[in-house]
C-alpha positions as CSV (number, residue, x, y, z in Angstrom):
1,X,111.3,93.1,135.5
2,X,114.5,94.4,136.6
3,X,116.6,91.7,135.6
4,X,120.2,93.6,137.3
5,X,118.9,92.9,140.7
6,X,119.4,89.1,140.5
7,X,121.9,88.2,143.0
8,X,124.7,85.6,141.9
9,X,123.9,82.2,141.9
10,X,126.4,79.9,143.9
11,X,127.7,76.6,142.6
12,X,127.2,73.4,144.6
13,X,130.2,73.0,146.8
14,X,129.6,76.8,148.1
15,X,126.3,75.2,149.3
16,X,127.8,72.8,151.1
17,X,130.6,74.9,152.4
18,X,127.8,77.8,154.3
19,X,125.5,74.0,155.0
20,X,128.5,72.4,157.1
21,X,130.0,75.1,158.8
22,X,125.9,76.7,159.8
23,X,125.4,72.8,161.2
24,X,129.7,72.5,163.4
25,X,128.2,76.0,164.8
26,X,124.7,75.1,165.8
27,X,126.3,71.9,167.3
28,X,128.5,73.7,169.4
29,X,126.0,76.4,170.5
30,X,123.1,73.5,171.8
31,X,123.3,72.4,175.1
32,X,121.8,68.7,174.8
33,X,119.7,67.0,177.2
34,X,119.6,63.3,177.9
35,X,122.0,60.1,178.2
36,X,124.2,60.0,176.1
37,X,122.1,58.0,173.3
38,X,119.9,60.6,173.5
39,X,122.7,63.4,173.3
40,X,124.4,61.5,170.6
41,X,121.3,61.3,168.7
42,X,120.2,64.7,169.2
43,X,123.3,66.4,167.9
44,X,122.8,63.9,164.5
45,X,119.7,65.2,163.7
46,X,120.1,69.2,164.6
47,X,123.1,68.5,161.8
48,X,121.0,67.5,159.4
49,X,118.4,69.7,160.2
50,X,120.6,72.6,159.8
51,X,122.3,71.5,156.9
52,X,118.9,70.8,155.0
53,X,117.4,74.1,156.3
54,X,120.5,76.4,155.0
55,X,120.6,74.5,151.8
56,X,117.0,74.5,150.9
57,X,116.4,78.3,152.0
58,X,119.4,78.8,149.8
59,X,117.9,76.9,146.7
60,X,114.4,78.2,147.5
61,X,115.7,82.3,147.2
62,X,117.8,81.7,143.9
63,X,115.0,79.8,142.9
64,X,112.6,83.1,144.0
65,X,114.7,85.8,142.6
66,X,115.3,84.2,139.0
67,X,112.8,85.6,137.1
68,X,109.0,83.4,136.7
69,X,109.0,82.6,133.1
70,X,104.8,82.5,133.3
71,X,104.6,86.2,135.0
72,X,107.0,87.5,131.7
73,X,106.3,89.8,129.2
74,X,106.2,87.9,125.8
75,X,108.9,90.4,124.5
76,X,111.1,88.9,127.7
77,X,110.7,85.5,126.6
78,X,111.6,86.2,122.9
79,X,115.3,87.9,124.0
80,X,115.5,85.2,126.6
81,X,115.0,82.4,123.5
82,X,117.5,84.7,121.5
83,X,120.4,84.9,124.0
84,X,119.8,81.8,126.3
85,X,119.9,78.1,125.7
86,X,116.1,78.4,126.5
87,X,115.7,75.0,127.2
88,X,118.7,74.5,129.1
89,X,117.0,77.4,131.2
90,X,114.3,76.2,132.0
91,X,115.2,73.1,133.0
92,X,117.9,74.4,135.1
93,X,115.5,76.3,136.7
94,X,113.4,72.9,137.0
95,X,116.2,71.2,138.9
96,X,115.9,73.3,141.7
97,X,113.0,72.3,142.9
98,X,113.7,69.1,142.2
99,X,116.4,69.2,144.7
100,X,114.3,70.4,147.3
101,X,112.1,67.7,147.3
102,X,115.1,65.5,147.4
103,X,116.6,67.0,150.1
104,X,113.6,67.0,152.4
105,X,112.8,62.8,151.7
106,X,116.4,62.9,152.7
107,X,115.9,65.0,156.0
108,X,113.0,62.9,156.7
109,X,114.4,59.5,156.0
110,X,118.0,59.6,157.9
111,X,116.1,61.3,160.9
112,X,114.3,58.3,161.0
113,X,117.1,55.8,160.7
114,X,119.2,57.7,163.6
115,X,115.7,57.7,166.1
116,X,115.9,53.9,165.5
117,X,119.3,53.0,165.7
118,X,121.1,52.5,169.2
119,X,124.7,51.9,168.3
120,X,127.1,55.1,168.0
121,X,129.2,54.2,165.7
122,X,126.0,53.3,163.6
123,X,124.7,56.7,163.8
124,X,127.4,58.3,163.2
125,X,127.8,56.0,159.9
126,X,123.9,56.9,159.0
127,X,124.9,60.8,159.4
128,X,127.8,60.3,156.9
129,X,125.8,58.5,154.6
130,X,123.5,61.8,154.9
131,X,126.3,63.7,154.0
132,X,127.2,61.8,151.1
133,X,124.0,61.8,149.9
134,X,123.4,65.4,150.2
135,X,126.3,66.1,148.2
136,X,125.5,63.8,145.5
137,X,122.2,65.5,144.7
138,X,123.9,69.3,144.9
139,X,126.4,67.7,142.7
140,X,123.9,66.4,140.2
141,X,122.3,70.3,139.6
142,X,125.9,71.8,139.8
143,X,125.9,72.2,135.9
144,X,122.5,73.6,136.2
145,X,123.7,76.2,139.3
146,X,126.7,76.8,136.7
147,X,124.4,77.5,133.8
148,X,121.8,79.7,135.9
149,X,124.6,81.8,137.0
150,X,125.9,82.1,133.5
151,X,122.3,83.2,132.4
152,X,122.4,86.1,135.3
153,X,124.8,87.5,133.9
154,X,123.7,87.7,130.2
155,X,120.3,88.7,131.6
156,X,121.9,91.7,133.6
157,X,122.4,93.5,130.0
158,X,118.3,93.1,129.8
159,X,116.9,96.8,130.0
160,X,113.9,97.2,132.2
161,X,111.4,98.0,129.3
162,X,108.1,98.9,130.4
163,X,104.5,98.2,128.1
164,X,104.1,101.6,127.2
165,X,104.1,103.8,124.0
166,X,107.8,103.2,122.4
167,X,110.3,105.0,120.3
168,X,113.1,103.3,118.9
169,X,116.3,104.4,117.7
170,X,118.0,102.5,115.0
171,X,120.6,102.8,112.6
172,X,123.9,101.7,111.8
173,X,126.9,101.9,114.3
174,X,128.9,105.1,115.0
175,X,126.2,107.1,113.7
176,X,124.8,109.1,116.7
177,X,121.8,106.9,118.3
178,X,122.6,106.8,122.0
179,X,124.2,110.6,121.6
180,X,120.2,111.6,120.1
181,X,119.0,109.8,123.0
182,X,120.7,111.4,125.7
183,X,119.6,114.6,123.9
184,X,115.7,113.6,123.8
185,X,115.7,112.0,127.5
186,X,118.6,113.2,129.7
187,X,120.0,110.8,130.0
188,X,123.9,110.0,130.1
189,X,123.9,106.4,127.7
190,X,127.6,105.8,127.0
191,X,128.9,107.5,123.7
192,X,132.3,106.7,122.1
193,X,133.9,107.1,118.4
194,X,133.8,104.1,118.0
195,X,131.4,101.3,116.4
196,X,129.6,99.2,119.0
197,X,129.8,101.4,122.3
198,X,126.3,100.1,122.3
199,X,125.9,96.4,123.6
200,X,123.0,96.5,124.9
201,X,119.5,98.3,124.8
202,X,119.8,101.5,126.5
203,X,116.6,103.5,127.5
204,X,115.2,106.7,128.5
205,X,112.1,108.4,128.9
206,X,110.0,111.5,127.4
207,X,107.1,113.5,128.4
208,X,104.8,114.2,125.2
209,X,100.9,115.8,125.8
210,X,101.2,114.7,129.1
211,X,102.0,110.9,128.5
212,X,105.3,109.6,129.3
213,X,106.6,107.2,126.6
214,X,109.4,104.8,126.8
215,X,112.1,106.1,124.1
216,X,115.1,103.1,123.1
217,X,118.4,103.1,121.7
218,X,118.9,99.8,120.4
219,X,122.7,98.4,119.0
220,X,123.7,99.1,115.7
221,X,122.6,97.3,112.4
222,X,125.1,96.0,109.9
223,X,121.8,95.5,107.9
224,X,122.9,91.5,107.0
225,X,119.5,89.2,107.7
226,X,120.8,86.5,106.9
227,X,123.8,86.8,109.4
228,X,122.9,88.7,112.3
229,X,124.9,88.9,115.5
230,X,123.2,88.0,118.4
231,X,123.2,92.0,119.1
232,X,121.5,92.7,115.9
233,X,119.1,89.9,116.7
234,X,118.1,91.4,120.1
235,X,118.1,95.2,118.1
236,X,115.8,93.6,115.5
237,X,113.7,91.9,117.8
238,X,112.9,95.5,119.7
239,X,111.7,96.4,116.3
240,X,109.3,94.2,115.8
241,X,107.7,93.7,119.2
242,X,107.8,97.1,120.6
243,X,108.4,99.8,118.2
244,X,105.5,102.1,117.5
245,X,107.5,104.5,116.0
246,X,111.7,104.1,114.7
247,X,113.5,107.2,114.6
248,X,115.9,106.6,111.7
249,X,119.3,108.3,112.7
250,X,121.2,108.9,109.1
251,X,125.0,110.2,109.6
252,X,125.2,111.9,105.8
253,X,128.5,112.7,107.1
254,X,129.1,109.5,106.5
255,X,131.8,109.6,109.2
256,X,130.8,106.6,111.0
257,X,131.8,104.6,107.7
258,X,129.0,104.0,105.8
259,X,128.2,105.2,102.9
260,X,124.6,107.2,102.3
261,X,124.0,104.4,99.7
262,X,124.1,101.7,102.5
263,X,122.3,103.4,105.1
264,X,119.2,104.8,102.6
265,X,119.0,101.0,101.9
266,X,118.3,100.3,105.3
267,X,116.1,103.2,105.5
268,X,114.0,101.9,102.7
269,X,113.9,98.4,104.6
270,X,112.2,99.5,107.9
271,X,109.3,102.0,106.1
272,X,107.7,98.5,104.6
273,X,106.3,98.3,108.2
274,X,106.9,100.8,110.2
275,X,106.2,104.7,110.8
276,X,109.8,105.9,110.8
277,X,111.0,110.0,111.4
278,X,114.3,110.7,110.0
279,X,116.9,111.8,111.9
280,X,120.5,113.5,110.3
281,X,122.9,113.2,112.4
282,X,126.8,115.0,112.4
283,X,124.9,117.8,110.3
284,X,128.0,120.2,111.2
285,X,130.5,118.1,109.4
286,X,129.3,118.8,106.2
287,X,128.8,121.5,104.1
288,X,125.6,123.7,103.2
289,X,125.1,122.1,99.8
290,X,124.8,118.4,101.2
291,X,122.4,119.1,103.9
292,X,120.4,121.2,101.4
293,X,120.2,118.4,99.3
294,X,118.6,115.8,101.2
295,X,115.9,114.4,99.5
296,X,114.0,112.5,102.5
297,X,111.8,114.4,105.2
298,X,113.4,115.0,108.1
299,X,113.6,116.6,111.8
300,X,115.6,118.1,114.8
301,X,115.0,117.4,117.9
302,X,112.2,120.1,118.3
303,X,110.1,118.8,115.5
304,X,110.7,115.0,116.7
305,X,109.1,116.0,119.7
306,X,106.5,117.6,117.6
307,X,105.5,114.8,115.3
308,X,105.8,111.8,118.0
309,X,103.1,114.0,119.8
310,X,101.4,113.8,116.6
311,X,101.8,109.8,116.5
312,X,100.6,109.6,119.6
313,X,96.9,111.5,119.4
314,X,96.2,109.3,116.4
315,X,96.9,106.3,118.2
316,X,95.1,107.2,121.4
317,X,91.2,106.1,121.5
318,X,89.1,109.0,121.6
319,X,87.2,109.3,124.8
320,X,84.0,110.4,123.6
C-alpha cells in the first residue's frame, strides 16, 4: 500500500461549495422543455440531481482511495493502532457511507415532493429545504472529513514495506543508521548531525543470491520501554513484526552522545530474540587501539552482505 498517494480529503463546506456551483452551471447550460410548471420543476430536480451526484462521487473516491482496512497487512493495522485514534478511524471512515445513503433517500424523496407539488413558490421552498438538509448531513461527518484528512497526513510518513525477507537497522540516534543504509542500498535517505533526522521508516532494497530483500532504517531508540515516543513505538514495532535479521549500528565513537555502556545495553536487549550482525560505525574517529579492542563480532559492509546471504540459505526451504 502506498499510503503517499492518498489525495487530501476536503471538509464539508468545500463539498458544498464544488455541489452548488456544478448544479447554477448545469442550470444555465439546460435548455428546458415544457410550461412553465414543467420548466420550473425540471430545473428543481436537475439541481438536486447535480448537487447529489458531485457530492456522492466526491464521498464515494475519498472513501475509495483511503486505504480498506480488511485488504491490509496486519503490520499496517498495528502502526495504524499506534499512530491513529483507531477507532475514531474507522468510524470516520464508516460515516461516509453513511452519508451516501443519506443523501440518495434525500435525492429520492424531494424529487418526489417537487413532481407532486404545483405551486412555485412551494417548490422552490421544497428545493431549499433540500438544501438545508444536504448541508446538515455534510455537516454532521465534517469532524469525521476533518479527522480523515488529519489521518492522511500521518499515514503519508507510512513507508511502502513489502512481505519479503527484511533487514532492519536499529540503534540509537546520531549513530550512522540511514548513512549505512544508503551505503547497502543506494539510496539517498536524509542524513544530518543531528539526533532524529529520522522520523519516519526509510527503506531501500538489496540483491543477495539472487533474491531481493527489503532492507529498513528505522528511527532511533532512546532504549526507555516504559516511555517510548510514538517514533520508538513505530521503530520497535518494525522489530517485532518484520525483522528477520537487525543490523546493530554501534558508534564506539561515541560521537553521537551515548556512551558504549548505554548502547552495549541495548545490544544485549535485541539478541534475546533476534539474529543481530554488528555494525561499528564512525570507525575513523577513533584510534587503532579502540577498534582493536572491540570485544563483540562484527562486520563492514562487504561481510554484511556476506553473512545476510548466509541468513538467508538457512531460512530458504530446500527444494529437493
Amino acid at each position: 500500500m502506498n499510503f503517499q498517494t492518498i489525495p487530501p480529503i476536503d471538509g464539508a463546506n468545500s463539498y458544498l461549495d464544488l455541489a452548488f456551483r456544478k448544479a447554477r452551471e448545469r442550470g444555465i447550460e439546460r435548455d428546458l422543455k415544457g410550461n412553465w410548471l414543467q420548466k420550473i420543476r425540471q430545473k428543481e430536480c436537475l439541481k438536486i440531481d447535480t448537487i447529489t451526484g458531485t457530492i456522492i462521487a466526491k464521498l464515494d473516491k475519498t472513501l475509495q482511495t483511503l486505504p480498506g482496512l480488511k485488504d491490509l497487512a496486519p503490520f499496517y493495522i498495528k502502526l495504524m493502532i499506534l499512530t491513529l485514534n483507531y477507532p475514531l478511524y474507522k468510524q470516520s471512515c464508516a460515516s461516509i457511507p453513511w452519508a451516501i445513503k443519506k443523501i440518495r433517500y434525500l435525492q429520492k424523496d424531494y424529487i418526489n415532493k417537487i413532481n407532486h407539488t404545483t405551486e412555485n413558490s412551494r417548490i422552490k421552498q421544497i428545493s431549499n429545504e433540500f438544501y438545508g438538509r444536504i448541508s446538515s448531513v455534510l455537516k454532521q461527518i465534517n469532524n469525521n472529513l476533518k479527522y480523515l484528512e488529519e489521518s492522511r497526513r500521518i499515514m503519508k510518513t507510512y513507508p511502502d514495506i513489502k512481505e519479503m525477507y527484511t533487514v532492519c537497522i536499529y540503534g540509537f540516534p546520531n549513530v550512522g543508521k540511514t548513512t549505512l543504509l544508503n551505503k547497502l542500498t543506494g539510496t539517498t535517505a536524509k542524513v544530518a548531525p543531528y539526533a532524529f533526522t529520522t522520523l519516519t521508516i526509510n527503506s531501500g532494497h538489496l540483491k543477495i543470491n539472487n533474491q531481493t530483500i527489503q532492507i529498513l532504517d528505522v528511527p532511533g531508540t532512546l532504549a526507555r520501554q516504559e516511555k517510548m515516543n510514538l517514533i520508538e513505538l513505530q521503530a520497535d514495532l518494525v522489530l517485532k513484526e518484520l525483522a528477520n535479521i537487525i543490523i546493530y549500528v554501534f558508534d564506539i565513537s561515541e560521537y553521537g552522545g551515548y556512551s558504549t555502556k548505554k548502547q552495549e545495553q541495548l545490544l544485549q536487549n535485541l539478541k534475546k530474540d533476534k539474529k543481530v550482525l554488528i555494525y561499528i560505525s564512525k570507525s575513523d574517529l577513533v584510534d587503532q587501539t579502540t577498534l582493536e579492542n572491540i570485544k563483540h563480532r562484527h562486520y563492514d559492509l562487504k561481510s554484511l552482505k556476506e553473512e545476510i546471504g548466509k541468513e538467508i540459505e538457512k531460512d530458504t526451504p530446500s527444494q529437493n
